[in-house]
OpenMM code with the backbone's topology and positions (N, CA, C; nanometers):
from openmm import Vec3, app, unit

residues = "UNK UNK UNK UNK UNK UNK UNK UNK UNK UNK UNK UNK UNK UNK UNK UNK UNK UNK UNK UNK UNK UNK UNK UNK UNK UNK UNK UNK UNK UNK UNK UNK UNK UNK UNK UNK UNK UNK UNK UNK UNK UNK UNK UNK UNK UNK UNK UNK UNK UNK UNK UNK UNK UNK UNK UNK UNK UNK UNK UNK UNK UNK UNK UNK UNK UNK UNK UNK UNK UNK UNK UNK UNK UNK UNK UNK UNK UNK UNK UNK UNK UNK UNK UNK UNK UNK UNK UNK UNK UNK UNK UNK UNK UNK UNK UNK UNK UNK UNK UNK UNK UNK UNK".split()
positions = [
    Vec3(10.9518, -4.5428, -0.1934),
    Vec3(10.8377, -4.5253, -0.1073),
    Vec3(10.7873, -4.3819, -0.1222),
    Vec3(10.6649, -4.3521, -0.1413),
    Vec3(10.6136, -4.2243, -0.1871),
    Vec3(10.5188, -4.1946, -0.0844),
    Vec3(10.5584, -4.0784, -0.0011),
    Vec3(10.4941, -3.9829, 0.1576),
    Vec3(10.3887, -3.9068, 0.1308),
    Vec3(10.2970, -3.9323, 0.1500),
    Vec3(10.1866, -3.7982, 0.1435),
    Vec3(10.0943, -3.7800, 0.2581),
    Vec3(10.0677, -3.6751, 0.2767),
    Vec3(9.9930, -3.6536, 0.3859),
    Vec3(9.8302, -3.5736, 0.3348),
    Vec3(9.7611, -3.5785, 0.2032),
    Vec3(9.6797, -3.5447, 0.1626),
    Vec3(9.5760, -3.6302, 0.1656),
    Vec3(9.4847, -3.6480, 0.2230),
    Vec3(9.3388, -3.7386, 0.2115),
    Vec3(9.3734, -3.8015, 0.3538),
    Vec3(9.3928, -3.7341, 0.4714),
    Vec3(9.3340, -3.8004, 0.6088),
    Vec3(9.4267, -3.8936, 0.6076),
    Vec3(9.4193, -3.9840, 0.7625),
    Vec3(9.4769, -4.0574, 0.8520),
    Vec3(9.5304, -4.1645, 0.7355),
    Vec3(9.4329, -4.2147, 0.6467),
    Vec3(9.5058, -4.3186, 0.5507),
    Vec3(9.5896, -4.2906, 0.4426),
    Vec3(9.6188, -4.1599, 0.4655),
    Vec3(9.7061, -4.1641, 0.3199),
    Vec3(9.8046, -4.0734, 0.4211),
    Vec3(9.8246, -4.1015, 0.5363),
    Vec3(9.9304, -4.0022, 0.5767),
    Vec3(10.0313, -4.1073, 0.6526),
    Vec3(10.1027, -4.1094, 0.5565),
    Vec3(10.2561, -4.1888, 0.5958),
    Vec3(10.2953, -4.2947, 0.4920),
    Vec3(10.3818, -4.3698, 0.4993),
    Vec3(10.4348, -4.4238, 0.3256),
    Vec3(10.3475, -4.5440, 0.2806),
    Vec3(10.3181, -4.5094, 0.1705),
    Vec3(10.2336, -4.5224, 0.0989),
    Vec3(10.2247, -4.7009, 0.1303),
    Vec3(10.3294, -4.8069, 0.1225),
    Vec3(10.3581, -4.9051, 0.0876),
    Vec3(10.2822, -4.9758, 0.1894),
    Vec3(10.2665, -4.9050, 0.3141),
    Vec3(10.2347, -4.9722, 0.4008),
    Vec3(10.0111, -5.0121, 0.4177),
    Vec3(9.9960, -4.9576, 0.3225),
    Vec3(9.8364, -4.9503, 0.2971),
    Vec3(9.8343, -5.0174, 0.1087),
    Vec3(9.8370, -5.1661, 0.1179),
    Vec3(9.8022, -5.2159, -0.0251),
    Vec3(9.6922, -5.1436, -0.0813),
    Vec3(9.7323, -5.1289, -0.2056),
    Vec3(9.6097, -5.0768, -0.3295),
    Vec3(9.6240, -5.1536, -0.4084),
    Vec3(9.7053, -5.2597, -0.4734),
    Vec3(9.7290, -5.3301, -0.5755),
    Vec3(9.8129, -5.4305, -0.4541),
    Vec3(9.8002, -5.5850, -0.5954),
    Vec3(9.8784, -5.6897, -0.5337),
    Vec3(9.8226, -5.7851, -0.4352),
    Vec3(9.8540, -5.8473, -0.3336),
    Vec3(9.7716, -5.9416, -0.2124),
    Vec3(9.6957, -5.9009, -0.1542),
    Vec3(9.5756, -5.9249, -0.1639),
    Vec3(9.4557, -5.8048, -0.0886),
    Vec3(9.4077, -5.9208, 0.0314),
    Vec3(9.4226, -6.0625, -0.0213),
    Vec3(9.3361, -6.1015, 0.0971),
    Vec3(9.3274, -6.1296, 0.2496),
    Vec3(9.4279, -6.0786, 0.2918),
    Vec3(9.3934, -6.0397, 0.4761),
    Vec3(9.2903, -5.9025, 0.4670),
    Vec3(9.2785, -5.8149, 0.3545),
    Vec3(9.1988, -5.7137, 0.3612),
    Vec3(9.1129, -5.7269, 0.3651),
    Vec3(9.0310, -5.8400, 0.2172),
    Vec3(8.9167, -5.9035, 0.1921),
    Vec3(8.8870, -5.9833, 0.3244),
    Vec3(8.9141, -6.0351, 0.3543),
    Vec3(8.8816, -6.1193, 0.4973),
    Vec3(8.8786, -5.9888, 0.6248),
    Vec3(8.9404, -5.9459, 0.6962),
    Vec3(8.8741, -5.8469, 0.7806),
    Vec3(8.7756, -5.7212, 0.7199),
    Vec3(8.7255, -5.7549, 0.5648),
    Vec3(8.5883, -5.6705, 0.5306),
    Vec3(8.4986, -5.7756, 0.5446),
    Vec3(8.5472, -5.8809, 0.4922),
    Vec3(8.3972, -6.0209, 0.4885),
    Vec3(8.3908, -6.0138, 0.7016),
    Vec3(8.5238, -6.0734, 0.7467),
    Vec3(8.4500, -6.0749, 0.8819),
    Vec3(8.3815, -5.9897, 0.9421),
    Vec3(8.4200, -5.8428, 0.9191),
    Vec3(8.3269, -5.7288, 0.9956),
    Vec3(8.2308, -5.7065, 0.9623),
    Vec3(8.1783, -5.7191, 0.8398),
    Vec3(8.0256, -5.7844, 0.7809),
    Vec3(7.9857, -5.8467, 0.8438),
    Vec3(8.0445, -5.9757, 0.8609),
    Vec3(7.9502, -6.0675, 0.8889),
    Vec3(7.9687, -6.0754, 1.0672),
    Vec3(8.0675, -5.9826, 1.1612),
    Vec3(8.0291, -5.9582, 1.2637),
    Vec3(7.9664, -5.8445, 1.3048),
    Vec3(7.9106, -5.7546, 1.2130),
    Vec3(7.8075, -5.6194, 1.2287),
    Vec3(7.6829, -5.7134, 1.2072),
    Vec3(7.6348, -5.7960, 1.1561),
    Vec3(7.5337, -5.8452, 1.1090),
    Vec3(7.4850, -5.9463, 1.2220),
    Vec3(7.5915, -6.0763, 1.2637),
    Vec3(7.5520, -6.1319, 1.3590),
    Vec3(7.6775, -6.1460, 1.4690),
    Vec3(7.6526, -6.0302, 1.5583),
    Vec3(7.7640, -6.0167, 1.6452),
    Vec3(7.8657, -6.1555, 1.7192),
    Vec3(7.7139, -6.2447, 1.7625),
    Vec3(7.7756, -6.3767, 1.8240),
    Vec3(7.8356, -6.4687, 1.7610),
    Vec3(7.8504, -6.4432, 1.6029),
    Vec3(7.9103, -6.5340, 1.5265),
    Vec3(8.0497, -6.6137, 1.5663),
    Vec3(8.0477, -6.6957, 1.5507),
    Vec3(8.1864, -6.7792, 1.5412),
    Vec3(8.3008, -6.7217, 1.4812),
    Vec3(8.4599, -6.6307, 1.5280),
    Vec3(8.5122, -6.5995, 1.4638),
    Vec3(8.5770, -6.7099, 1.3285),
    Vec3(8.6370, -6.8532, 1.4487),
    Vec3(8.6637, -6.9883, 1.3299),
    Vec3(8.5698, -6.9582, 1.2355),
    Vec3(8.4617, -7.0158, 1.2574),
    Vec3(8.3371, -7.0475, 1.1354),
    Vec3(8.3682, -6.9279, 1.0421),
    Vec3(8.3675, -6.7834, 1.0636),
    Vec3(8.3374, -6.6883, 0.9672),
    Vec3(8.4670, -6.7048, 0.9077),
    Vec3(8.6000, -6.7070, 0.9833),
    Vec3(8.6812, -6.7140, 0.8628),
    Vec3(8.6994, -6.8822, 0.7790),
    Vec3(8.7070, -6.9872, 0.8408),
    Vec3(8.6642, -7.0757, 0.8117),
    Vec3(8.5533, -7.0850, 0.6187),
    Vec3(8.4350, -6.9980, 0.6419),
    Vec3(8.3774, -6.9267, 0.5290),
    Vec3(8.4046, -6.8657, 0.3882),
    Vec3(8.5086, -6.8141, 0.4949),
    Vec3(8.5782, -6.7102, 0.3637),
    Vec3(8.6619, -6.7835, 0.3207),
    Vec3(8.7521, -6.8549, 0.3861),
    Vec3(8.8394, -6.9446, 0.3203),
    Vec3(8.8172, -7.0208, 0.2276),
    Vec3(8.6829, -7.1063, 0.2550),
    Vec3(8.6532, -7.2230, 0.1501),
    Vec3(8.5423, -7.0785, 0.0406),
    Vec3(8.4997, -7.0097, 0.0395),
    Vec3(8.4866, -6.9330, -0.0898),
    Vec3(8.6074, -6.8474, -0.1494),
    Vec3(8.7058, -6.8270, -0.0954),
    Vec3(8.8133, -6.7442, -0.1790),
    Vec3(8.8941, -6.8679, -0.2106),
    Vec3(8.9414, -6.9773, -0.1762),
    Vec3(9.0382, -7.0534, -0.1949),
    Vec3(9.0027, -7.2195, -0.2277),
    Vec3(8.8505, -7.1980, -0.1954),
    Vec3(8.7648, -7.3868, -0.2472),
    Vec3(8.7290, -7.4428, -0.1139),
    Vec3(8.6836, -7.5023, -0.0858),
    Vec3(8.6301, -7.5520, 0.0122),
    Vec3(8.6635, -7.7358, 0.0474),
    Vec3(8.7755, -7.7580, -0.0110),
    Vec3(8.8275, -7.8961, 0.0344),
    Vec3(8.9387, -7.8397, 0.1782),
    Vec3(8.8723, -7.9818, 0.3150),
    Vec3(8.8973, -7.9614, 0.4174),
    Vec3(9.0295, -7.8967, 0.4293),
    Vec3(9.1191, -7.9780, 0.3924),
    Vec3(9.2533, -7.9600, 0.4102),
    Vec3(9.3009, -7.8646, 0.3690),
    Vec3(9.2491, -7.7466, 0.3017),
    Vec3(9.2882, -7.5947, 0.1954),
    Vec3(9.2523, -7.5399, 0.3506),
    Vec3(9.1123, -7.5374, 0.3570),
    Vec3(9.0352, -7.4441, 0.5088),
    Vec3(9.1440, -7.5075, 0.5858),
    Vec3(9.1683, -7.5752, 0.6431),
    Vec3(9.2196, -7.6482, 0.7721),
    Vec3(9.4080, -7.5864, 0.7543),
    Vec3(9.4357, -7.5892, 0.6117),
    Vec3(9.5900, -7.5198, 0.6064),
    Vec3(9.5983, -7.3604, 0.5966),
    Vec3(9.4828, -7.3419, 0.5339),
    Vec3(9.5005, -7.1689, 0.5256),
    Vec3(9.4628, -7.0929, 0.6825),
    Vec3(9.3494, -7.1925, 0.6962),
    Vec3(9.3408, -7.1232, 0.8686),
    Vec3(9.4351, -7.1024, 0.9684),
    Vec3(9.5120, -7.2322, 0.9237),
    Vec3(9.6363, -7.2451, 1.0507),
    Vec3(9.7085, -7.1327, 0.9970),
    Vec3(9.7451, -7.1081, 0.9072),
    Vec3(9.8404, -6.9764, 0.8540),
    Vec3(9.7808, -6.8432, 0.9141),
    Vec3(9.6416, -6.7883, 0.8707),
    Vec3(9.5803, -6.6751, 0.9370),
    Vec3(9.5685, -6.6805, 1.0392),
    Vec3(9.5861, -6.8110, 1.1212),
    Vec3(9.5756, -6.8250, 1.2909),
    Vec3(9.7254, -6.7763, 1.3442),
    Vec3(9.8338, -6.7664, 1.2348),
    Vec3(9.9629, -6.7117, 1.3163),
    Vec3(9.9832, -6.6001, 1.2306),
    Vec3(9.9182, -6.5080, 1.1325),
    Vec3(9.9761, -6.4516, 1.1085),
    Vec3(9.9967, -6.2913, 1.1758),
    Vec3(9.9334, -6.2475, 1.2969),
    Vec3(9.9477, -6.1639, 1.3632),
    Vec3(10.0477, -6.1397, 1.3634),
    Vec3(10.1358, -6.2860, 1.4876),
    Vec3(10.2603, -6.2665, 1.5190),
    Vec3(10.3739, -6.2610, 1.4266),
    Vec3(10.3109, -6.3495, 1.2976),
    Vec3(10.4229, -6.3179, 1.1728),
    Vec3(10.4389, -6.1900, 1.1292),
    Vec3(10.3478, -6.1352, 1.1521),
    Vec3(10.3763, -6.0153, 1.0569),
    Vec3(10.4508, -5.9084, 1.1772),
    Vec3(10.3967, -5.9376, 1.2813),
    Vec3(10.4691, -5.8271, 1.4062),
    Vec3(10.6495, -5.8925, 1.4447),
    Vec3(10.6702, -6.0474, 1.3990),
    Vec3(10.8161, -6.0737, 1.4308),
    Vec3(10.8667, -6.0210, 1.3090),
    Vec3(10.8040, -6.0182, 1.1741),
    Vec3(10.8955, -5.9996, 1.0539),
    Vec3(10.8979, -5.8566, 1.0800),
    Vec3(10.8384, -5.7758, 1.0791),
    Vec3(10.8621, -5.6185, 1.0702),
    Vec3(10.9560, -5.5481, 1.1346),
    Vec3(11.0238, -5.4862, 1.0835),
    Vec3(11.1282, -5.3762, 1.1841),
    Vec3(11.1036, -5.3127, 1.2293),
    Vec3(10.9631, -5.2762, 1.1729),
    Vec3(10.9022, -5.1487, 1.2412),
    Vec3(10.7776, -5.1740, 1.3602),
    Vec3(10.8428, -5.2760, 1.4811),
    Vec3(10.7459, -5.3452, 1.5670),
    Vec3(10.7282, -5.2522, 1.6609),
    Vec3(10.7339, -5.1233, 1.6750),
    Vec3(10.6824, -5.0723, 1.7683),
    Vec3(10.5623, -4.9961, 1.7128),
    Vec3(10.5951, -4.9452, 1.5626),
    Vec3(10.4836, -4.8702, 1.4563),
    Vec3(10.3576, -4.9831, 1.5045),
    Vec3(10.4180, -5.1216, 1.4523),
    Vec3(10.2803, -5.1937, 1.4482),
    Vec3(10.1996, -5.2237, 1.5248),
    Vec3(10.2525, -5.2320, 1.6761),
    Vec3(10.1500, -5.2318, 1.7439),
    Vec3(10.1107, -5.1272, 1.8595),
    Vec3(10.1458, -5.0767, 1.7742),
    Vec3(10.0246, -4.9058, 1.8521),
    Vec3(9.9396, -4.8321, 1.6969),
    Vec3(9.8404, -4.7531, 1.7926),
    Vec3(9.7498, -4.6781, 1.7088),
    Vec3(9.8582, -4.6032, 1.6549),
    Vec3(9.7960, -4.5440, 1.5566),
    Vec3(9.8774, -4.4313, 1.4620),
    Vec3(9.7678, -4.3587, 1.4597),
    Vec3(9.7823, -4.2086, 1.4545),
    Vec3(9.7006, -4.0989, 1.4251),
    Vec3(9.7712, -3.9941, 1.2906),
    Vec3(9.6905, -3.9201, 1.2328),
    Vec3(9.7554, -3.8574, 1.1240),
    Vec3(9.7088, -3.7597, 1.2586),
    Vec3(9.8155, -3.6118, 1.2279),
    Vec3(9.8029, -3.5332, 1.3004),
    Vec3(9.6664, -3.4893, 1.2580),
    Vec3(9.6163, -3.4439, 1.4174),
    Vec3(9.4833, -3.3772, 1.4286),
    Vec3(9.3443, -3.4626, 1.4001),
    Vec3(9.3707, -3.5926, 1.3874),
    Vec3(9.2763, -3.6837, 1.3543),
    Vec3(9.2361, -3.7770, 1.5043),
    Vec3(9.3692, -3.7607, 1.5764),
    Vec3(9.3264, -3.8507, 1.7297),
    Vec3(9.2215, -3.7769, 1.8235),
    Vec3(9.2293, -3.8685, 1.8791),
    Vec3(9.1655, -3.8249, 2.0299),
    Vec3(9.1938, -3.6747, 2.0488),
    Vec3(9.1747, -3.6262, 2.1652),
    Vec3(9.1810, -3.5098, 2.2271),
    Vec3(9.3273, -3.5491, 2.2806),
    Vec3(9.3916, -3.4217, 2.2888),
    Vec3(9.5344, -3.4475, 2.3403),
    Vec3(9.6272, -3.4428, 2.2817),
    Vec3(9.5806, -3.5451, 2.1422),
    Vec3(9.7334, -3.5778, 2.0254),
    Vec3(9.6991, -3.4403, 1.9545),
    Vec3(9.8320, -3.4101, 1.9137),
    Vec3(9.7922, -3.2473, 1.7911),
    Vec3(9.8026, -3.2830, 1.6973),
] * unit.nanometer
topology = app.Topology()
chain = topology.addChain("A")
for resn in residues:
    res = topology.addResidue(resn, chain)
    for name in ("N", "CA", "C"):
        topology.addAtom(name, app.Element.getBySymbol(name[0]), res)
């Protein structure tokens, strides 16, 4: 695991934990959804990912209908698998990048 703290809040802490290579698509999908919820706020979260699903993976029901159910739990999967469940669900700040208060 390789530490750097050079280039701001995202490059400060081990590296592994911010993909650059390899499984990108929970990434690709919260860039397609925030697109497409900057654009039309009231959108359907289902429908938009629903969207992305049948263009990244085909659009036969049962692909959308199995991959959804997977992204519909994977919050909690990823917060029961991790050891590091207290990292994951709180903000992280690189120093001097938070709010007022954090140093």
């Amino acid at each position: 695991m390789e530490w750097t703290q050079d280039g701001g809040p995202w490059r400060a802490g081990p590296m592994s934990l911010y993909l650059k290579s390899g499984f990108w698509q929970l990434y690709d999908l919260n860039g397609y959804a925030g697109g497409r919820l900057g654009w039309d706020p009231s959108s359907d979260l289902g429908a938009v990912n629903a969207d992305w699903i049948a263009r990244t993976f085909g659009d036969d029901p049962a692909v959308v209908r199995a991959v959804g159910e997977v992204l519909s739990r994977s919050r909690e999967t990823v917060l029961d698998g991790l050891y590091i469940r207290p990292y994951a669900v709180r903000q992280v700040f690189a120093r001097g990048s938070g709010p007022s208060g954090i140093p």
